[in-house]
ZADOLO-301534 format. One line per field, with one value per residue (C-alpha): residue number from 1; residue in three letters; chain; x, y, z. Coordinates in steps of 0.02 Angstrom, whole numbers, padded with zeros to 5 digits, always signed. Example, Ala and Ser with C-alpha at 12.3 -4.5 7.8 and 13.67 -1.06 7.14 Angstrom:
n <- (1; 2) $
res <- (ALA; SER) $
chain <- (A; A) $
xx <- (+00615; +00684) $
yy <- (-00225; -00053) $
zz <- (+00390; +00357) $
END
This chain:
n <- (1; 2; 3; 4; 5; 6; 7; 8; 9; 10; 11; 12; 13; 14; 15; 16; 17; 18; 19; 20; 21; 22; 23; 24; 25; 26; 27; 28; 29; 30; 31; 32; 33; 34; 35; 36; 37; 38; 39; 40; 41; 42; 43; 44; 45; 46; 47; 48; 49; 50; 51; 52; 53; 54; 55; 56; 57; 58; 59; 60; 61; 62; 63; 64; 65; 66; 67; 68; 69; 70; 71; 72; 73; 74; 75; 76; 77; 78; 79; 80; 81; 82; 83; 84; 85; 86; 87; 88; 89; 90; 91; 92; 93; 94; 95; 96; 97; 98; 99; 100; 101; 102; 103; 104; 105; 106; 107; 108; 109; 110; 111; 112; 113; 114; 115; 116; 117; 118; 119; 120; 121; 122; 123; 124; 125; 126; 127; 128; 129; 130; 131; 132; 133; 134; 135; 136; 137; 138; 139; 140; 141; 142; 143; 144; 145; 146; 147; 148; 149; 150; 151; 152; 153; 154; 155; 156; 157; 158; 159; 160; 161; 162; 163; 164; 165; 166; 167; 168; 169; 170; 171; 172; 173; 174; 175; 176; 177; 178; 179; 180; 181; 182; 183; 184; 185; 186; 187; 188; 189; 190; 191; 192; 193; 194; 195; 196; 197; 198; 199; 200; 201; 202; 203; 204; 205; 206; 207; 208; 209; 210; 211; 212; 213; 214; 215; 216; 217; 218; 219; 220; 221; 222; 223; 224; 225; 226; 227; 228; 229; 230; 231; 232; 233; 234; 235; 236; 237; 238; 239; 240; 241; 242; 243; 244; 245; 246; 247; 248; 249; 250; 251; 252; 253; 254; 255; 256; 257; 258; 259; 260; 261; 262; 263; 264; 265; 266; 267; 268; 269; 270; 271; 272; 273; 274; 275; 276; 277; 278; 279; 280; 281; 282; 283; 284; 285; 286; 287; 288; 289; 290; 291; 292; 293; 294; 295; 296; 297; 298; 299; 300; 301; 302; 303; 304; 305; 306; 307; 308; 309; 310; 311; 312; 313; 314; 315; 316; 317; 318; 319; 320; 321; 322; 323; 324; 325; 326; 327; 328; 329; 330; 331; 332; 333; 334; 335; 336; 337; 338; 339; 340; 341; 342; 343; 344; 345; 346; 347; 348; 349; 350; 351; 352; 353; 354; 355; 356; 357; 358; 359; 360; 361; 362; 363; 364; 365; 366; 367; 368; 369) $
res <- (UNK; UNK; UNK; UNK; UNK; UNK; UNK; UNK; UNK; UNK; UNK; UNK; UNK; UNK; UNK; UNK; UNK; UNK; UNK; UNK; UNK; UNK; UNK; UNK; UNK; UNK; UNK; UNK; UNK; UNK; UNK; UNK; UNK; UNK; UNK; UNK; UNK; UNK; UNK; UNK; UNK; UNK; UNK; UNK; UNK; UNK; UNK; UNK; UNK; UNK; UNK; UNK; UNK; UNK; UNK; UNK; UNK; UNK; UNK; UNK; UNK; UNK; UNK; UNK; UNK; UNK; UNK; UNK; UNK; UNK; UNK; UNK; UNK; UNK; UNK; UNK; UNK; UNK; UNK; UNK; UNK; UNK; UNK; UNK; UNK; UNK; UNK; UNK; UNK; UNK; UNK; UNK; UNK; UNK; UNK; UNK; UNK; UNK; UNK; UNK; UNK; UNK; UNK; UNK; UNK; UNK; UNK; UNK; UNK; UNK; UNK; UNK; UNK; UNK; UNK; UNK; UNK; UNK; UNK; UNK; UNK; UNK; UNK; UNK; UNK; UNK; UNK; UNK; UNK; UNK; UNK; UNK; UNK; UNK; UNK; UNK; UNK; UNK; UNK; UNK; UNK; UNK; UNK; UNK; UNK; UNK; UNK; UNK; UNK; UNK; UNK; UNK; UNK; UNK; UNK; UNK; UNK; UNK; UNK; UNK; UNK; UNK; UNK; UNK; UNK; UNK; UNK; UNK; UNK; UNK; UNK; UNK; UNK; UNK; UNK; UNK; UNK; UNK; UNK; UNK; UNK; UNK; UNK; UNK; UNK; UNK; UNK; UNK; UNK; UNK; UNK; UNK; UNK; UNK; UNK; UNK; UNK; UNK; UNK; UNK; UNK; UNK; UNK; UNK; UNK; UNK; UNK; UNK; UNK; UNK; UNK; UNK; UNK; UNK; UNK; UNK; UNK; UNK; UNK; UNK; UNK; UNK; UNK; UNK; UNK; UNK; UNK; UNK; UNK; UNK; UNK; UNK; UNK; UNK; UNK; UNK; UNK; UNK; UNK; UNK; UNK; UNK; UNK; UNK; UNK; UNK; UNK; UNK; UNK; UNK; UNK; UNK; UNK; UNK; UNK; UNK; UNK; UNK; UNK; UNK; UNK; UNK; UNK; UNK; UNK; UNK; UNK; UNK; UNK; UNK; UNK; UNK; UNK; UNK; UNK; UNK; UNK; UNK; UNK; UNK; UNK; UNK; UNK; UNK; UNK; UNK; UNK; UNK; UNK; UNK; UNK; UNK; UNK; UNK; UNK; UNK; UNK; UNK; UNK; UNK; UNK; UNK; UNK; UNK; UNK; UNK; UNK; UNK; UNK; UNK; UNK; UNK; UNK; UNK; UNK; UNK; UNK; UNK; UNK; UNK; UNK; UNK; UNK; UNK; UNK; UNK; UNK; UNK; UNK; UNK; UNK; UNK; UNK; UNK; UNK; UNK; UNK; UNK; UNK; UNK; UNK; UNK; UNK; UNK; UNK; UNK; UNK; UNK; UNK; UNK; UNK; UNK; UNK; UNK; UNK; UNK; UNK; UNK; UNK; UNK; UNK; UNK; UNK; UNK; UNK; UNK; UNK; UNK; UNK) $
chain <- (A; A; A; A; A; A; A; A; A; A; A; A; A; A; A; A; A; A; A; A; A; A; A; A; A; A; A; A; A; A; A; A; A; A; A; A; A; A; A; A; A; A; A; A; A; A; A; A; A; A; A; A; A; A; A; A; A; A; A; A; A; A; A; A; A; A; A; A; A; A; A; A; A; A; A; A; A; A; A; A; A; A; A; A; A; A; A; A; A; A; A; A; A; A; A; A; A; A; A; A; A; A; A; A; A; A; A; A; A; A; A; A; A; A; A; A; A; A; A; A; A; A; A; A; A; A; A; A; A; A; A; A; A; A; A; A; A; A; A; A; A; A; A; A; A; A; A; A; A; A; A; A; A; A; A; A; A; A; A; A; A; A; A; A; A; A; A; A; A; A; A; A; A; A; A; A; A; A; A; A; A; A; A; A; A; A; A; A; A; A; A; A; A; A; A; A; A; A; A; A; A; A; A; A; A; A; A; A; A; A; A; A; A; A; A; A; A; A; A; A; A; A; A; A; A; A; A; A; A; A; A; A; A; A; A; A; A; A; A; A; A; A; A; A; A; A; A; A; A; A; A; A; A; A; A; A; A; A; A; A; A; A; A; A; A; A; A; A; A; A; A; A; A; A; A; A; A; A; A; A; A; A; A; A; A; A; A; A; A; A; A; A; A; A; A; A; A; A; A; A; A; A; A; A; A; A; A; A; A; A; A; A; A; A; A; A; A; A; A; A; A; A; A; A; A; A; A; A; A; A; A; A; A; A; A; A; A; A; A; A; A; A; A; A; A; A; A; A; A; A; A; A; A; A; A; A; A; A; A; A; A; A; A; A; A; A; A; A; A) $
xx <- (+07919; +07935; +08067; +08003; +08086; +08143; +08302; +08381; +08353; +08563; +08581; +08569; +08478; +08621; +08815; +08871; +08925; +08994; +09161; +09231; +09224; +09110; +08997; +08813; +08680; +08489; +08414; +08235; +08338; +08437; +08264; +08197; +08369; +08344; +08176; +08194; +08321; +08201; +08088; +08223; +08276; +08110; +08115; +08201; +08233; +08353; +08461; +08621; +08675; +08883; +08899; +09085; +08980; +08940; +08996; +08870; +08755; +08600; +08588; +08616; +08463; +08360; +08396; +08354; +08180; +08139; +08142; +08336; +08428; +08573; +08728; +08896; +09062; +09231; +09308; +09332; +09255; +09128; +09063; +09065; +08966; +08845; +08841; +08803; +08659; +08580; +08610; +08569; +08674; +08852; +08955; +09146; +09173; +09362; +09462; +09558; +09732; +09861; +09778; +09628; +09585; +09603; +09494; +09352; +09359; +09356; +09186; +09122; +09131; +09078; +08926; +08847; +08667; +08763; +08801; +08960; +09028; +09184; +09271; +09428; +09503; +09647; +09697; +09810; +09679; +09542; +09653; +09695; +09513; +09470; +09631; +09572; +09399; +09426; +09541; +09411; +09273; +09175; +09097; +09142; +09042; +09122; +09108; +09214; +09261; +09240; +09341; +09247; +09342; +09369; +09550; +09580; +09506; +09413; +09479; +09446; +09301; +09365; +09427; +09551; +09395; +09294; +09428; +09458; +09254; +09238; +09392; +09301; +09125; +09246; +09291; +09174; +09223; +09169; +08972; +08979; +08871; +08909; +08975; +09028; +09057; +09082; +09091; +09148; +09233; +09089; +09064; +08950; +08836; +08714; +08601; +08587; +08775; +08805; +08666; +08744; +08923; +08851; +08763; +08919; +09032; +08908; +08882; +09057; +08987; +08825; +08948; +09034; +08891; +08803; +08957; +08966; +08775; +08797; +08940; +08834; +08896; +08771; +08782; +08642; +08683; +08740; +08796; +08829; +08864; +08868; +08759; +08789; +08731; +08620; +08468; +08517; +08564; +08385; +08329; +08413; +08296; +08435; +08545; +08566; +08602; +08752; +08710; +08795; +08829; +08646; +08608; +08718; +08740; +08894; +08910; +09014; +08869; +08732; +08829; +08870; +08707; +08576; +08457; +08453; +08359; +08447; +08439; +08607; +08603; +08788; +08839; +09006; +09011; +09167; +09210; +09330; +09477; +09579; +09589; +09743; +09708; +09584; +09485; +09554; +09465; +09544; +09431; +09462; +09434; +09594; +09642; +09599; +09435; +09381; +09424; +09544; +09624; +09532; +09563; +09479; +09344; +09329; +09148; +08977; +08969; +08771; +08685; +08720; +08889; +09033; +09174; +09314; +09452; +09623; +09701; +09695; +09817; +09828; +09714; +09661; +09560; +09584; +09437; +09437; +09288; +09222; +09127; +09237; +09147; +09014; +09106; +09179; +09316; +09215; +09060; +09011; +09001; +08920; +08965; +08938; +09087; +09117; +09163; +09060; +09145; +09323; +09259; +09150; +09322; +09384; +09262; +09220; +09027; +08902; +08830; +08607; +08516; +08326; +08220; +08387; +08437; +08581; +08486; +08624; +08785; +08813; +08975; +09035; +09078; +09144; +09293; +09459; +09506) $
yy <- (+04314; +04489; +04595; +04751; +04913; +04933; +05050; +04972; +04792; +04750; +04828; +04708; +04771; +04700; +04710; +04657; +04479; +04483; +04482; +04605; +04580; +04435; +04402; +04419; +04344; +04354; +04190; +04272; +04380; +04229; +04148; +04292; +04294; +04104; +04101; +04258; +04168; +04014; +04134; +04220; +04045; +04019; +03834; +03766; +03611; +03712; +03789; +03714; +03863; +03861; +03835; +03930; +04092; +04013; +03829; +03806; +03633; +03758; +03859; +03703; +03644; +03786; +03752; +03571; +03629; +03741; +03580; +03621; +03467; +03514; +03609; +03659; +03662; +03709; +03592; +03423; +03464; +03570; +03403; +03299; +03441; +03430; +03252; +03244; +03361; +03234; +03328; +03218; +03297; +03359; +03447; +03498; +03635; +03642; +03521; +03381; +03361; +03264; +03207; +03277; +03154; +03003; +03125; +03150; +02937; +02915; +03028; +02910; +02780; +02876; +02934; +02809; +02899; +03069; +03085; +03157; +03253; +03356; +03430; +03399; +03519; +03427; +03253; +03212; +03228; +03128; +02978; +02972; +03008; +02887; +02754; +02750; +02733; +02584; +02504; +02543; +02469; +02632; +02766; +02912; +03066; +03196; +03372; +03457; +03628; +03768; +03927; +04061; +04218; +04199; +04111; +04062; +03862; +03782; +03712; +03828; +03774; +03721; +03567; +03516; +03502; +03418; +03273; +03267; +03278; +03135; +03036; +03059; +02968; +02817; +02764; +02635; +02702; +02879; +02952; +03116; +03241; +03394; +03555; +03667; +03857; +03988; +04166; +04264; +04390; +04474; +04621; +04751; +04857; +04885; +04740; +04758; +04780; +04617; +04542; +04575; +04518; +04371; +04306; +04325; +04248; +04088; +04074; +03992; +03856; +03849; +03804; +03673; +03603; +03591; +03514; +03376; +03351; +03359; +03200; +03086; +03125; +03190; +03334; +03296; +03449; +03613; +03722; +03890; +04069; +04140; +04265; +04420; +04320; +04182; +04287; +04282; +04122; +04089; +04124; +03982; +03821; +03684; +03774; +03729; +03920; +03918; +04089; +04085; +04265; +04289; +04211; +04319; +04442; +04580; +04771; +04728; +04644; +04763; +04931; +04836; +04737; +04842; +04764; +04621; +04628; +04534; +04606; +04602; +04459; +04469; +04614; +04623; +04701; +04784; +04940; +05075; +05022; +05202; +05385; +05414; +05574; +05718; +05648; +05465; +05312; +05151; +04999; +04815; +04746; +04733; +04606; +04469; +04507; +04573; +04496; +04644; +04598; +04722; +04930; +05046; +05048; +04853; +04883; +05008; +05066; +05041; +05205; +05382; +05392; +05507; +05399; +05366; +05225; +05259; +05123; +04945; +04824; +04661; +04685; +04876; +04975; +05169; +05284; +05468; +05576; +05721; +05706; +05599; +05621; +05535; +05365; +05329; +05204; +05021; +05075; +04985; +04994; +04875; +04870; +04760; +04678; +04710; +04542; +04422; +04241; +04247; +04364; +04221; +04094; +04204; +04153; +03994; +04024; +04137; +04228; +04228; +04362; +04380; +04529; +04619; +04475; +04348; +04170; +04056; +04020; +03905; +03838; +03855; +03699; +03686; +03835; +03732; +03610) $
zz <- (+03448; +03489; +03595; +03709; +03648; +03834; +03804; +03965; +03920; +03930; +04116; +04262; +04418; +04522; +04482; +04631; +04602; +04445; +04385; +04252; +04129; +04071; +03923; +03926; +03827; +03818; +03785; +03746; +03612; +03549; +03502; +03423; +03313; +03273; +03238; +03116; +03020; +03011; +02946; +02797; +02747; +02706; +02734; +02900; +02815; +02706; +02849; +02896; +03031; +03072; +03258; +03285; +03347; +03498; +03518; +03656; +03660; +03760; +03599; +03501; +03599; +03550; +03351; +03384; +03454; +03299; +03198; +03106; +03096; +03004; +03051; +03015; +03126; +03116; +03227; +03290; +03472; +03378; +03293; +03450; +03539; +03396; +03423; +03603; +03576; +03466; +03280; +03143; +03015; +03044; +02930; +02971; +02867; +02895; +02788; +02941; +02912; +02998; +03200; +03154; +03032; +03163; +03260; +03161; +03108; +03288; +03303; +03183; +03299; +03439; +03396; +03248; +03277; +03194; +02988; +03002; +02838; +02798; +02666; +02535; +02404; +02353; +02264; +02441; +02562; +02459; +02426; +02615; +02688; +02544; +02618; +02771; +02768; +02655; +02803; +02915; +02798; +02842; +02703; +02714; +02664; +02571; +02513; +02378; +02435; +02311; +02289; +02197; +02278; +02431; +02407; +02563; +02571; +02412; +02241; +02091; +01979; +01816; +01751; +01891; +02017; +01887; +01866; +02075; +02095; +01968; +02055; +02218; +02152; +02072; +02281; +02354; +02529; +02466; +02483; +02396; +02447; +02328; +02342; +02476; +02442; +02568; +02499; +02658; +02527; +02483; +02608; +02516; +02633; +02527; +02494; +02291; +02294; +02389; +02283; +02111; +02202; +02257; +02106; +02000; +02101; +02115; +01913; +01939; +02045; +01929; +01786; +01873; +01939; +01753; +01681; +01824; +01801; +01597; +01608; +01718; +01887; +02037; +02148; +02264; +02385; +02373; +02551; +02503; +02578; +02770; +02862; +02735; +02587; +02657; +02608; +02434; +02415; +02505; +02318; +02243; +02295; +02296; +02418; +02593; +02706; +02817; +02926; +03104; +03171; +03182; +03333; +03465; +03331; +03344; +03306; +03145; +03076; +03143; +03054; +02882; +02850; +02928; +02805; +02938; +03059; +03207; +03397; +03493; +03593; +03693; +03791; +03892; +04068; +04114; +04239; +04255; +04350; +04322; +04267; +04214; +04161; +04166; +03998; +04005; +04105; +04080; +04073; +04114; +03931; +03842; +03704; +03816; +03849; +03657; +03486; +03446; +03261; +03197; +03198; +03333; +03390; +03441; +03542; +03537; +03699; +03756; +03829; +03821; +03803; +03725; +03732; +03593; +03625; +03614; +03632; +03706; +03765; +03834; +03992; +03977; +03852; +03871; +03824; +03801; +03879; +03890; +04048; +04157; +04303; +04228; +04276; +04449; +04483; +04490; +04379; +04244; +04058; +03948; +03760; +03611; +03527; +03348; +03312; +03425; +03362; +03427; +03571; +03633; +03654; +03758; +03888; +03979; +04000; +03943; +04075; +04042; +04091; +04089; +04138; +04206; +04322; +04304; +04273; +04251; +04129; +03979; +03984; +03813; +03792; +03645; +03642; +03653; +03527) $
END
């Protein structure tokens, strides 16, 4: 699928019923992003693409349509979205604990046309997942969770994952799937850079995976890596791709990893609401409307523009300018965040927008817990 070069393509020809600020997306640019990462995975049947970008069942839709029947989740509503869009294959990539186990048992029985699949990285969680699916007389299937630098979820590979892999195969009431890895750590601009990273970090997971393999016990799956190193891992035929910033695609990713090739596909609107000074405006997109853990600058302003932000607070983003006439009280800006994910929960629908007209909204439906 191709996108026009049309420099203007973001602007809508009429502003006058929308609110400030709201989210945009391009559903013609969200398929050319999905269909190029069919195309770098090499293999649909490989991808398994992590839904917390956009937790919305249209763009689930759109995957379904390409022929990818896999995917990945963070959350318990994530899953059941999944579910209701018909996904074969669920994984829930963040380890339940405490009501979110009953949660995701009770999916289970919700939706019996759906392989759910989650995680464990620890002897305590096993032997309950592994409790109550034998009360339940269900199966559970399970993935071990592997730490190989980014230390923040995932069991070190060595030989205190070996013995809680191999105590994992010896339950009746556990299928075992393999190994889950996610390497969000590596953040190398430069592709050969994040290539050598990546392959050293994994020969960690190679070795654990040999020495389960060598003392009789299978790893049938391996799910591996996000949307820096998904291309890399592409390279290793046995591992499924977990990519998910690629389909709305953010300003973070676009500076970092020019080396892919995905198009912006969500644009906020917002105005000026004040000049508070001769070279300030004041815009309506403060940390409410922006993910905003991250330094200055938190958006790339779209179009000619010399603007710098100065700072940003809970409902107001200040910019400096040099041409402040340039932008009269109630006109609009439209800018791309820098981090699209927790940008998108901060809104209840995505706003569609096709040949510079509003089309509809997608209610993200899928943004609370």
């Amino acid at each position: 699928m191709t996108i026009m070069k049309d420099p203007n393509w973001y602007q809508l020809n009429d502003t006058s019923n929308i609110k400030s600020p709201s989210l945009l997306v391009y559903p013609d640019r969200i398929q050319y992003n999905a269909e190029l990462m069919c195309k770098l995975s090499g293999n649909i049947s490989r991808l398994r693409p992590h839904i917390k970008t956009h937790k919305t069942s249209e763009i689930v839709d759109l995957q379904l349509k390409l022929g990818i029947d896999k995917f990945k989740c963070a959350t318990n509503r994530e899953a059941e979205l999944l579910a209701k869009c018909g996904a074969p294959d669920v994984l829930l990539a963040m380890q339940p604990v405490a009501t979110e186990i009953d949660s995701y048992f009770r999916l289970q029985e919700k939706y019996p046309k759906t392989l759910f699949s989650t995680l464990f990285d620890n002897r305590e969680t096993l032997e309950q997942l592994a409790r109550i699916a034998k009360k339940e007389r269900k199966k559970i299937a399970l993935w071990i969770d592997i730490n190989n630098g980014m230390n923040r979820t995932g069991i070190i590979p060595g030989k205190e994952a070996e013995s809680l892999y191999k105590r994992a195969s010896q339950e009746n009431s556990i299928d075992l799937k393999g190994i889950h890895v996610y390497d969000g750590h590596i953040h190398d601009n430069n592709l050969a850079d994040r290539t050598t990273r990546c392959n050293s970090d994994f020969e960690a997971v190679e070795t654990f995976k040999l020495k389960l393999e060598s003392s009789g016990f299978a790893v049938p799956f391996v799910v591996a890596g996000g949307t820096p190193t998904f291309p890399i891992h592409q390279k290793r035929e046995s591992v499924e791709l977990s990519p998910g910033t690629p389909l709305l695609w953010d300003d973070g990713y676009a500076q970092n990893y020019q080396d892919l090739k995905f198009k912006y596909a969500a644009v906020l609107i917002t105005r000026v609401i004040s000049k508070p000074e001769n070279d300030l405006i004041c815009l309506d997109l403060g940390h409410k409307s922006v993910a905003s853990e991250m330094p200055l600058p938190r958006v790339r302003f779209l179009g000619n523009h010399d603007l710098s932000q100065v700072s940003q607070s809970e409902e107001h983003l200040v910019l400096k300018c040099t041409n402040p006439d340039q932008y009269p009280i109630g006109s609009e800006l439209y800018a791309v965040p820098k981090h699209i994910c927790p940008t998108v929960t901060k809104y209840h629908s995505l706003i569609t927008v096709n040949n510079n007209k509003i089309t509809g909204q997608w209610i993200i439906g899928a943004r609370d817990h």
